[in-house]
N, C-alpha and C positions, 0 to 999 in steps of 0.2 A: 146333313148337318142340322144341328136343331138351336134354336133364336139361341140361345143361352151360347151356343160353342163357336156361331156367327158371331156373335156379340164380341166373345173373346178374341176371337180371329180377327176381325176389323180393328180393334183396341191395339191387339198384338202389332199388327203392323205399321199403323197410324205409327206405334213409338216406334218401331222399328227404321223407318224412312225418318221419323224425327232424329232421331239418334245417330243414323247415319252422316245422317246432314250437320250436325253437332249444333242443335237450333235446341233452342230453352222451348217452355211450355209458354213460361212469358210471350216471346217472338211468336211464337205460333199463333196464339191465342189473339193476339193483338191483329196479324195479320187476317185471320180467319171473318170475321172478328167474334170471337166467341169468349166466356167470362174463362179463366185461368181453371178453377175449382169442376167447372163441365166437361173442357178438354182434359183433363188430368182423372176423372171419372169415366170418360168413354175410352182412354187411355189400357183402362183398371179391367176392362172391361164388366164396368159395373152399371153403363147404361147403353143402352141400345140409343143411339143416335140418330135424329132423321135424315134422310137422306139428304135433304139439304144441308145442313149441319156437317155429315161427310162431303159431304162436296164442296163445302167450303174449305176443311179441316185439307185435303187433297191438293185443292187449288194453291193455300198457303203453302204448302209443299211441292210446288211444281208437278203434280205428279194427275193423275184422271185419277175418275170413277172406274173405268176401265182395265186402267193397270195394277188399283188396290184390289179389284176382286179377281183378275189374273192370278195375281201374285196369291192368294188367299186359296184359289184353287189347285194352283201348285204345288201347296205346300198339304193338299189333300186332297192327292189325284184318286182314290179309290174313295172318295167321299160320299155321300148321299147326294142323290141331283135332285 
Protein backbone atom coordinates (compact mmCIF):
# COMPACT_ATOMS: atom_id res chain seq x y z
CA UNK A 1 0.00 0.00 0.00
CA UNK A 2 1.72 3.27 -0.71
CA UNK A 3 1.48 6.69 1.81
CA UNK A 4 -1.02 8.26 -0.76
CA UNK A 5 -3.56 4.88 -0.67
CA UNK A 6 -2.77 4.57 3.45
CA UNK A 7 -3.67 8.11 3.67
CA UNK A 8 -6.89 7.38 1.95
CA UNK A 9 -7.74 4.37 3.73
CA UNK A 10 -7.28 5.83 7.37
CA UNK A 11 -9.51 8.97 6.04
CA UNK A 12 -11.90 6.37 4.60
CA UNK A 13 -12.55 4.82 7.73
CA UNK A 14 -12.07 7.49 10.30
CA UNK A 15 -15.62 8.68 8.27
CA UNK A 16 -16.70 5.49 8.03
CA UNK A 17 -16.86 4.69 12.01
CA UNK A 18 -17.99 8.48 12.23
CA UNK A 19 -20.90 7.96 10.16
CA UNK A 20 -21.79 4.97 11.52
CA UNK A 21 -22.00 6.39 14.82
CA UNK A 22 -24.09 9.33 13.20
CA UNK A 23 -21.58 11.96 15.13
CA UNK A 24 -20.88 15.40 13.24
CA UNK A 25 -17.22 16.53 12.44
CA UNK A 26 -18.12 19.23 15.02
CA UNK A 27 -18.47 16.36 17.89
CA UNK A 28 -15.69 14.67 16.71
CA UNK A 29 -13.36 17.43 16.45
CA UNK A 30 -14.27 18.93 19.79
CA UNK A 31 -13.77 15.77 21.35
CA UNK A 32 -10.56 14.77 19.70
CA UNK A 33 -9.57 17.81 20.25
CA UNK A 34 -8.55 18.75 16.80
CA UNK A 35 -9.64 22.18 14.61
CA UNK A 36 -13.00 21.04 12.40
CA UNK A 37 -11.12 22.15 8.88
CA UNK A 38 -8.09 19.26 9.81
CA UNK A 39 -10.36 16.42 10.68
CA UNK A 40 -12.63 17.01 7.69
CA UNK A 41 -9.14 17.06 5.48
CA UNK A 42 -7.60 13.73 6.93
CA UNK A 43 -11.31 12.74 6.50
CA UNK A 44 -10.76 13.73 2.40
CA UNK A 45 -7.92 11.93 2.60
CA UNK A 46 -6.08 14.85 1.80
CA UNK A 47 -3.57 14.71 4.65
CA UNK A 48 -1.67 12.14 6.29
CA UNK A 49 -2.28 12.62 9.94
CA UNK A 50 0.14 11.89 12.86
CA UNK A 51 -0.21 9.33 14.68
CA UNK A 52 -1.15 11.06 17.47
CA UNK A 53 -3.56 13.07 15.88
CA UNK A 54 -5.15 9.32 14.82
CA UNK A 55 -5.04 8.33 18.05
CA UNK A 56 -6.89 10.83 19.26
CA UNK A 57 -9.33 11.12 16.03
CA UNK A 58 -9.95 6.92 17.39
CA UNK A 59 -10.12 7.67 20.96
CA UNK A 60 -13.12 10.21 20.12
CA UNK A 61 -14.62 7.35 18.48
CA UNK A 62 -14.37 4.72 21.03
CA UNK A 63 -12.64 2.73 18.87
CA UNK A 64 -8.14 1.83 19.03
CA UNK A 65 -5.30 2.27 16.78
CA UNK A 66 -5.57 -1.30 16.46
CA UNK A 67 -8.92 -1.93 15.33
CA UNK A 68 -8.61 1.19 12.53
CA UNK A 69 -5.67 -0.54 10.93
CA UNK A 70 -7.53 -4.12 11.47
CA UNK A 71 -10.27 -3.02 9.77
CA UNK A 72 -7.95 -1.14 7.01
CA UNK A 73 -6.41 -4.37 6.47
CA UNK A 74 -9.48 -6.15 5.84
CA UNK A 75 -10.63 -4.30 3.54
CA UNK A 76 -7.15 -5.17 1.71
CA UNK A 77 -6.35 -8.52 2.42
CA UNK A 78 -4.06 -9.11 -0.70
CA UNK A 79 -2.48 -5.77 -0.13
CA UNK A 80 1.23 -4.80 -0.03
CA UNK A 81 2.97 -5.57 3.53
Amino acid sequence: MTRDELTKAIGAHIRARRKARKETLAVVSERAPLTLGYLSTVERGGALASVDAIHRVVRALDWSLSELFAAIEAANPEGEK
